[in-house]
N, C-alpha and C positions, 0 to 999 in steps of 0.2 A: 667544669671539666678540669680533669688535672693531666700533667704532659705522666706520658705511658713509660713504663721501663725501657730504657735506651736502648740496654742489650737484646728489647724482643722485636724492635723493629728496625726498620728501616732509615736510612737518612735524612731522605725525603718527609717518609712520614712523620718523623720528630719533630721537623723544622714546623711540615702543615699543622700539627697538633702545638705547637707553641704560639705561633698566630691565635690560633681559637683562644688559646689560655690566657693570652695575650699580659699587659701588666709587666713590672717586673721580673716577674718569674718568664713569663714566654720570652721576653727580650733575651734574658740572661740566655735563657736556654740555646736562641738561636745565635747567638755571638759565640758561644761556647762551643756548639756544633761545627760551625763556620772555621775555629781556629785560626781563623785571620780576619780581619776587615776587608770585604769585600770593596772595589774600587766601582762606588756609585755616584755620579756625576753631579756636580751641581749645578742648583740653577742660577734663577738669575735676579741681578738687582733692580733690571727694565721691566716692569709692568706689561708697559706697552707693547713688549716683545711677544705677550702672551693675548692667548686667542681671547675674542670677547664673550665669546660663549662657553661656558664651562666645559660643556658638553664634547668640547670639538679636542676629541681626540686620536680620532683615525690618522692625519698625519701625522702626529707624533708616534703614534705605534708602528712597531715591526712588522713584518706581512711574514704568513707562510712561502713555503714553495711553488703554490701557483700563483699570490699576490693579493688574497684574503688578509685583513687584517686579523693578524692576533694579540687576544687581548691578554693582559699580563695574567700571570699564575696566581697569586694570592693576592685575595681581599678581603677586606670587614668593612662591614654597614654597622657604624655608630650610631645609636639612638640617642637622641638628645633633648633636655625638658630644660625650656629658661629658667634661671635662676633671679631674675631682676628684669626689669621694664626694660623696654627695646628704643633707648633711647641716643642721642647721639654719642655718649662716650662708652657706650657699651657695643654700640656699630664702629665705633673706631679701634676699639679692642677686637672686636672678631676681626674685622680688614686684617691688623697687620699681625694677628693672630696664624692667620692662613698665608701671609705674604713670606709669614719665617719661613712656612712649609716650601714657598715657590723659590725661599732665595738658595733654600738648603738642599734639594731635591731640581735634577732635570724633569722639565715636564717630560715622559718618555715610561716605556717601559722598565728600562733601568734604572731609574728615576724613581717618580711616583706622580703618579693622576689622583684629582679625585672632585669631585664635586659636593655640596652644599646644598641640600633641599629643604623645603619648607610645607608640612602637613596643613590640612584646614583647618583642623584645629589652630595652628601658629595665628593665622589669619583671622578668626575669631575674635580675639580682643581685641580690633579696631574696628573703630564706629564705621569707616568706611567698607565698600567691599569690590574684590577685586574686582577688573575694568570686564570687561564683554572680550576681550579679545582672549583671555587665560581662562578655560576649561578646568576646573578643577574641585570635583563635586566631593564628597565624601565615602568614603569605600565603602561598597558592599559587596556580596555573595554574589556572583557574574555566574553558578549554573545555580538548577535544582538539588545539588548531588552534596553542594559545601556549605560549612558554616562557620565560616572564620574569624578568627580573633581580628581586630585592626589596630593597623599605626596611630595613636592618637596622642602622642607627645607631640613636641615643634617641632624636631630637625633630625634630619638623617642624613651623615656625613659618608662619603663610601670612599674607602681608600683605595688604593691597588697599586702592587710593584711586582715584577719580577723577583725580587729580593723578600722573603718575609719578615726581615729583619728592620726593614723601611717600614715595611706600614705598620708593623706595634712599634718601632719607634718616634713614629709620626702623630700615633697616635699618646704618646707617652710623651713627647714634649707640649702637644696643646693644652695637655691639663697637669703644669708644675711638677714631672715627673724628672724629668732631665734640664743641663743646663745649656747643653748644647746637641747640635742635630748633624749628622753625618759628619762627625768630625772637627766641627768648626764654626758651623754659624751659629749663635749667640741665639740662646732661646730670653727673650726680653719680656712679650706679649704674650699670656694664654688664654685661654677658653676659660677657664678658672673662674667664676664669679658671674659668670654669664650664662653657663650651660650648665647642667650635671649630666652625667653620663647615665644612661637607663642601663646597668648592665647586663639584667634581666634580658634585654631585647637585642643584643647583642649578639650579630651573627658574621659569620666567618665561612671562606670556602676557596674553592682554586680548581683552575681549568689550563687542562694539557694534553697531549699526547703520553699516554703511559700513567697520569695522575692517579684516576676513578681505581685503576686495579690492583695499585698496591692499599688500597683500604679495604682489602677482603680480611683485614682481622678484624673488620668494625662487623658484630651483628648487620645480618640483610642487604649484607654487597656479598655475592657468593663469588669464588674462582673463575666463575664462565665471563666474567667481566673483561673483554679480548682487550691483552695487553700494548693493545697502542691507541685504543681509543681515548679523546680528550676529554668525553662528557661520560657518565654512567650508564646512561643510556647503551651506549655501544657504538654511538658514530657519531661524523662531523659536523658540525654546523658554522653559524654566521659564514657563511657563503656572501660573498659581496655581492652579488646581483639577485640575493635574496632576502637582502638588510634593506631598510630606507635606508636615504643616505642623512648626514645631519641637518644640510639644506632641509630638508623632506619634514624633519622630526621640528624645525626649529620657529617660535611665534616669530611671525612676520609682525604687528602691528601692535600699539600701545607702549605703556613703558614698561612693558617687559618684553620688546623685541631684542631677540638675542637669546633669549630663555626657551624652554621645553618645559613638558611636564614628565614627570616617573612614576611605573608603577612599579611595586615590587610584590610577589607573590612566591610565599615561603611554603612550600610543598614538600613531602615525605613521598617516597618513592619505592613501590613493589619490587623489587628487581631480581629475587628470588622467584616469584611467580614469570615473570619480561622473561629470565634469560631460561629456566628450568622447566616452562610450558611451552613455552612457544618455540619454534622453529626460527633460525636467522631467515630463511624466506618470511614467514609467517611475518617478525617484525619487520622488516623491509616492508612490506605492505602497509601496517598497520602506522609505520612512521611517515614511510613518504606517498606511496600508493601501489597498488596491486600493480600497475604496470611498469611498475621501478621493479617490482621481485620480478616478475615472467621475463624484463627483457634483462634481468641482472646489469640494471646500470648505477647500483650500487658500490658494490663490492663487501668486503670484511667489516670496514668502518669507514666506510664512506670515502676510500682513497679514489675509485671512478671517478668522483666528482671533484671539479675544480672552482669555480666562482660560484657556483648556480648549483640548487638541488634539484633542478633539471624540474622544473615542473614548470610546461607548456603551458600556454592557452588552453592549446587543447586537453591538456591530463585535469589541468581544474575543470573547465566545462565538463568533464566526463564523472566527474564527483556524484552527482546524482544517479546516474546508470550504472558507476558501479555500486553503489548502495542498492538497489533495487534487482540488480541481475547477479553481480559477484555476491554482496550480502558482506561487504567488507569494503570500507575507506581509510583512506592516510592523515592521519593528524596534520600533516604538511600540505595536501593536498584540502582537505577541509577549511585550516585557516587561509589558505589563500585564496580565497573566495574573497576576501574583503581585500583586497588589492584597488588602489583608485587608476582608473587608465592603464591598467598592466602593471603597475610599480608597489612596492611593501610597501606599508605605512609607518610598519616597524622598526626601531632599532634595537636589537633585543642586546645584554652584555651580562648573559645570566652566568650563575656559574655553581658547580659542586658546591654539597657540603654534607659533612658528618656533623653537624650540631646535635646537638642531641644523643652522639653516639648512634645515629643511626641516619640511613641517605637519605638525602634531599638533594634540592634543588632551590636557587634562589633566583628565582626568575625576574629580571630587572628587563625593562622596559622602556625606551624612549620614543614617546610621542608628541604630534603637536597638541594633541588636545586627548583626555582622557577616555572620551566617547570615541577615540582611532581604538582605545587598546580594546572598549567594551566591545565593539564591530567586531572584531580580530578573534575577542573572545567568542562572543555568540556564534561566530561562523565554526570555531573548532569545537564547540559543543555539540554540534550538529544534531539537534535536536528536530529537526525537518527533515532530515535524511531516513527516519524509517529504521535504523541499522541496530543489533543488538548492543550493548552494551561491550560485551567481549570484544567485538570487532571495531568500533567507534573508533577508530585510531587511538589513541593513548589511555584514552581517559580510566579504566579500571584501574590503570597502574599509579596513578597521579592522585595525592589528595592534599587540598590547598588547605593550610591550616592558620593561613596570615595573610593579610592585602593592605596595602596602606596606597598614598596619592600623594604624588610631590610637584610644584613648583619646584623648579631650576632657574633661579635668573639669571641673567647673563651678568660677568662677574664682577662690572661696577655698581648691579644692585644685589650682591648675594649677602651682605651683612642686614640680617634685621633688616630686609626691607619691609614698607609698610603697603598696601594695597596697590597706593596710587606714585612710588616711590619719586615719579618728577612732578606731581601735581601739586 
């Protein structure tokens, strides 16, 4: 991808399309854009002051207007393939590799997050194998419909700031590109020697209020994209009382208590057919359920709703009835059929993307065990429900073209850990 003519877009878009380009060249572009140094906080030189689970970043994030967490605007998922044995001085190189990131960087929206996962493949080359308590099989095809490529390098880094200028620079000093990070902290330690970057596999995206509709000069996002929705789709999500919480997502036992697992699933997206066929009733329906369109507790893009996508006890139980009697269910109301005792299992922190030159979606995933996302999935396949295809909640418009599986350990074992990291 290369950054577009300044003068044909937007400021926004420029910044989003330098992220993707990332390198160099994106950096420059978005410092240059910027015109000044933006004032992004630093972190910190206590360790201990930061959480023990990678994962745990809802406190430090900002909340919308009703008190949903929002997650930052721009991100990239690093792919990463070792370059050398996973042995003590190359686990002491990634630690303080990543600790520049924390001392240079507030953990924070304005800041930067990011976590450190490990494929099965990574795991692989030791004789041992993971303990019984971490889930973490090898990806496959989760419907009849897809055939997807998968993650099969070691590691997948995923950055994320408010600022897009942070995460290609974050990512620009782990691998000897810069000598210093936000101004002043001292780049000492890198990735260099340890990883290489798959750049190939390299994806990039960003989620906001207003984002999705200024990339209607990208092929396949048309104008009808309503100009305050954060996702492409057309309306809101991560609803707090429709997320797990990190409690929920996080292993409880073994030594990797503190850890999760990820899944990420990299999907291309119809939206010309979503916005130019269908009806905003019609997609109300087919996103959250028939009875979210009739009683309009929707809205435009999802402003009705405040913590919750309002979906009942009762609107799930009725999943089946309305497949058989209406001939139409809600992709929202189907996945949450796998609900344990009333509660998500999910923590989802997916986000746009134009890769490719064309939309998607990058659906990120946190779970405790990998068999939570497969449940999750099978239930929104709804393949028991009887229902045509057109109406099935989303799925015409959705085509998965990637799946990968991650371990997250918690962050005193995320360098090169080995199976059994305290045994």
């Amino acid at each position: 991808m290369t950054l577009p003519d300044r003068a044909a877009v937007t400021r926004r878009e420029y910044l989003y399309a330098a992220v993707a380009v990332g390198g160099a060249t994106g950096l420059s572009a978005c410092l240059g854009e910027r015109g000044e140094e933006v004032d992004v906080p630093s972190g910190t030189d206590d360790p201990g002051s930061l959480p023990e689970r990678q994962h745990a970043w809802n406190e430090a994030l900002s909340t919308d207007d009703d008190g949903n967490v929002r997650s930052p605007e721009h991100h990239a998922l690093i792919a990463l393939t070792l370059s050398t044995d996973p042995d003590d001085e190359s686990r002491e190189t990634v630690d303080e590799s990543l600790r520049t990131l924390e001392r240079a960087y507030e953990w924070s929206n304005e800041g930067l997050v990011f976590t450190l996962g490990y494929t099965p493949s990574y795991f692989d080359r030791f004789d041992g194998e993971l303990p019984s308590s971490v889930d973490l099989p090898t990806p496959e095809a989760l419907s009849s419909r897809e055939s997807p490529e998968f993650d099969e390098f070691d590691a997948l880094l995923h950055l994320a700031s408010d600022y897009p200028e942070v995460v290609v620079e974050a990512e620009e000093g782990l691998f000897d590109e810069l000598d210093e990070l936000n101004g002043g902290e001292p780049v000492e330690t890198t990735l260099t020697g340890v990883f290489e970057r798959e750049d190939d596999r390299r994806r990039t995206g960003f989620v906001g209020a207003g984002l999705p509709a200024e990339r209607a000069d990208v092929d396949g996002v048309p104008d009808s994209v309503p100009e305050e929705a954060p996702f492409f789709m057309g309306f809101r999500s991560g609803f707090t009382e429709s997320q797990a919480t990190e409690d929920r997502v996080t292993i409880e036992e073994g030594p990797f208590t503190g850890g999760t697992t990820q899944h990420v699933s990299s999907m291309d997206l119809n939206l010309n057919q979503w916005f130019e066929q269908d009806s905003h009733r019609q997609r109300v329906s087919k996103l959250f359920s028939p009875e979210h369109a009739e009683e309009d507790l929707v809205g435009d893009v999802g402003e009705k709703l405040s913590t919750s996508n309002d979906l009942s006890d009762e609107r799930i139980d009725a999943t089946e009835e309305d497949a058989s009697s209406r001939g139409i269910v809600g992709h929202a109301q189907k996945a949450a059929r796998a609900r344990e005792d009333g509660e998500p299992i999910l923590l989802r922190r997916d986000f746009n993307t134009v890769d490719g030159d064309r939309p998607g979606v990058h659906f990120l995933a946190l779970q405790e065990t990998i068999s939570d996302f497969a449940r999750v999935r099978k239930s929104m396949n709804g393949e028991d429900l009887g229902v045509s295809l057109a109406n099935n909640g989303i799925l015409q418009y959705i085509f998965v073209n990637r799946r990968g599986n991650y371990l997250l350990p918690p962050r005193s074992a995320r360098a090169l850990p080995t199976p059994n990291p305290t045994g």
